[in-house]
FIPAGU-616121 format. One record per residue (C-alpha): residue number from 1; residue in one letter; x, y, z. Coordinates in Angstrom, 1 decimal. Example, Ala and Ser with C-alpha at 12.3 -4.5 7.8 and 13.67 -1.06 7.14 Angstrom:
<atoms>
   n res     xx     yy     zz
   1   A   12.3   -4.5    7.8
   2   S   13.7   -1.1    7.1
</atoms>
This chain:
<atoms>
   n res     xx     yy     zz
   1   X   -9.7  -25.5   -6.1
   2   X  -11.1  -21.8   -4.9
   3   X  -14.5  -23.1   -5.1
   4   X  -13.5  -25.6   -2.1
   5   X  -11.1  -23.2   -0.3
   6   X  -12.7  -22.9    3.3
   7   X  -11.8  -19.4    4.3
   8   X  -12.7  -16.0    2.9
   9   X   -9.0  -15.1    3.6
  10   X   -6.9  -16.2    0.9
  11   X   -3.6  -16.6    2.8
  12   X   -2.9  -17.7    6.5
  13   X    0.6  -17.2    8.5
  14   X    1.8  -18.4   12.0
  15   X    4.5  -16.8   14.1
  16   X    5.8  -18.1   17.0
  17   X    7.8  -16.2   19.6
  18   X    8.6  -13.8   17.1
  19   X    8.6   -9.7   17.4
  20   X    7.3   -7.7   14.2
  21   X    8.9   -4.2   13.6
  22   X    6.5   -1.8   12.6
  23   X    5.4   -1.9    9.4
  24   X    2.6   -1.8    6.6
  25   X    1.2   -5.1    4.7
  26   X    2.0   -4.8    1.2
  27   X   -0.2   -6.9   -1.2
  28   X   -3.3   -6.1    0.5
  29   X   -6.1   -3.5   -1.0
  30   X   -6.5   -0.7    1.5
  31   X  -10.0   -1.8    1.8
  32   X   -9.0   -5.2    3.3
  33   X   -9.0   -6.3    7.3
  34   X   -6.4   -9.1    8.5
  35   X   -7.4  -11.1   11.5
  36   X   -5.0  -11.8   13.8
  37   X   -5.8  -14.3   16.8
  38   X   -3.0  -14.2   19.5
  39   X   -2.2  -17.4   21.5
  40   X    0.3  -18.9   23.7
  41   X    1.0  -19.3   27.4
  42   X    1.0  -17.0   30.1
  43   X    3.0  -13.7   27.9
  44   X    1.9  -10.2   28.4
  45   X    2.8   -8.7   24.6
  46   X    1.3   -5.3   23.5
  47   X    0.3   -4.8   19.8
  48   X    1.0   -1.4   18.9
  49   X   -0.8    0.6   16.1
  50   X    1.8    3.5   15.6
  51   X   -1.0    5.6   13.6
  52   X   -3.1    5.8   16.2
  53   X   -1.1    5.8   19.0
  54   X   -2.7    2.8   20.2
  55   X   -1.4    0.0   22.4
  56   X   -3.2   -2.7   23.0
  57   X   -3.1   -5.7   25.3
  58   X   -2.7   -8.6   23.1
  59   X   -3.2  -11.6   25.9
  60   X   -4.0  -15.4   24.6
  61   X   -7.2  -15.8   23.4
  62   X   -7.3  -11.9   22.0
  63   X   -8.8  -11.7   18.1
  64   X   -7.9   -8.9   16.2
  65   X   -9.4   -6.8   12.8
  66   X   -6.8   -4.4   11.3
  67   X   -6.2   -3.1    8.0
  68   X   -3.1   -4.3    7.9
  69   X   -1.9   -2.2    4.3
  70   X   -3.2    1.0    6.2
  71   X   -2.5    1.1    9.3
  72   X    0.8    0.8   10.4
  73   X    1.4   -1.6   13.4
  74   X    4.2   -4.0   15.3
  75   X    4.3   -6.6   17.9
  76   X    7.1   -5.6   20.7
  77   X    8.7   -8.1   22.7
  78   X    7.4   -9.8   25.8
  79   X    9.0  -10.5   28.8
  80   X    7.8  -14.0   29.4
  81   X    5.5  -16.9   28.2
  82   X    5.0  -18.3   24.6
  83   X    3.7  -16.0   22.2
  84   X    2.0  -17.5   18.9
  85   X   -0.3  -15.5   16.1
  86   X   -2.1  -16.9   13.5
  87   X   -2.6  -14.0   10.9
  88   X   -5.5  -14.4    8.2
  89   X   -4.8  -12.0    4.8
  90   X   -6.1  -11.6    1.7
  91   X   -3.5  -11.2   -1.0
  92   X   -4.5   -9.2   -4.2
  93   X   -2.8  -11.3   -6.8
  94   X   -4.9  -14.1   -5.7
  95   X   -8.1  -12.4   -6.2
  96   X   -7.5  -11.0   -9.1
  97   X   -6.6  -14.5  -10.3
  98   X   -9.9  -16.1   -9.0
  99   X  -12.1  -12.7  -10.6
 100   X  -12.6  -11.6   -6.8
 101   X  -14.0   -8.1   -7.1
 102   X  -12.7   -5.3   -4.0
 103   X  -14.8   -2.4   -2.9
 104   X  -14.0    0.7   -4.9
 105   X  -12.9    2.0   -1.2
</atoms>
């Protein structure tokens, strides 16, 4: 039941070894961060947020806020190690079906 759900993110996804092309996160109001935590073993992967121009160092043990539907942003490969992610969302459909208000922004 959403009264017992544990999280204030209403969706959860882990990848494992696995580039992301750039890209936007549909689904998700504008006004919405995702958190991404990046583990694994001994990798040295960049995150890239092409809007900005950024690229980050995204070592094991790195936590990340982005809004993900905004801000457009890829994982490039890494040259060695394990790389794993566990991404933290909220979806729209589900709030709207639990009567979760957004921000007007």
């Amino acid at each position: 039941s959403v009264s017992q759900w544990p999280s204030i993110f209403s969706g959860l996804e882990v990848i494992s070894n696995c580039m992301t092309l750039s890209h936007r996160d549909p689904g998700r109001a504008p006004s919405h961060y995702d958190m991404l935590i990046s583990l694994g073993i001994e990798h040295d992967t960049i995150f890239s947020i092409e809007d900005l121009e950024a690229e980050l160092v995204y070592s094991p043990g790195t936590m990340t806020y982005i809004a993900g539907r905004v801000l457009q942003h890829s994982v490039r490969h890494w040259n060695t190690g394990e790389h794993y992610v566990i991404a933290h969302f909220m979806k729209d459909k589900v709030q709207d079906r639990a009567g979760v208000p957004r921000p007007a922004f």
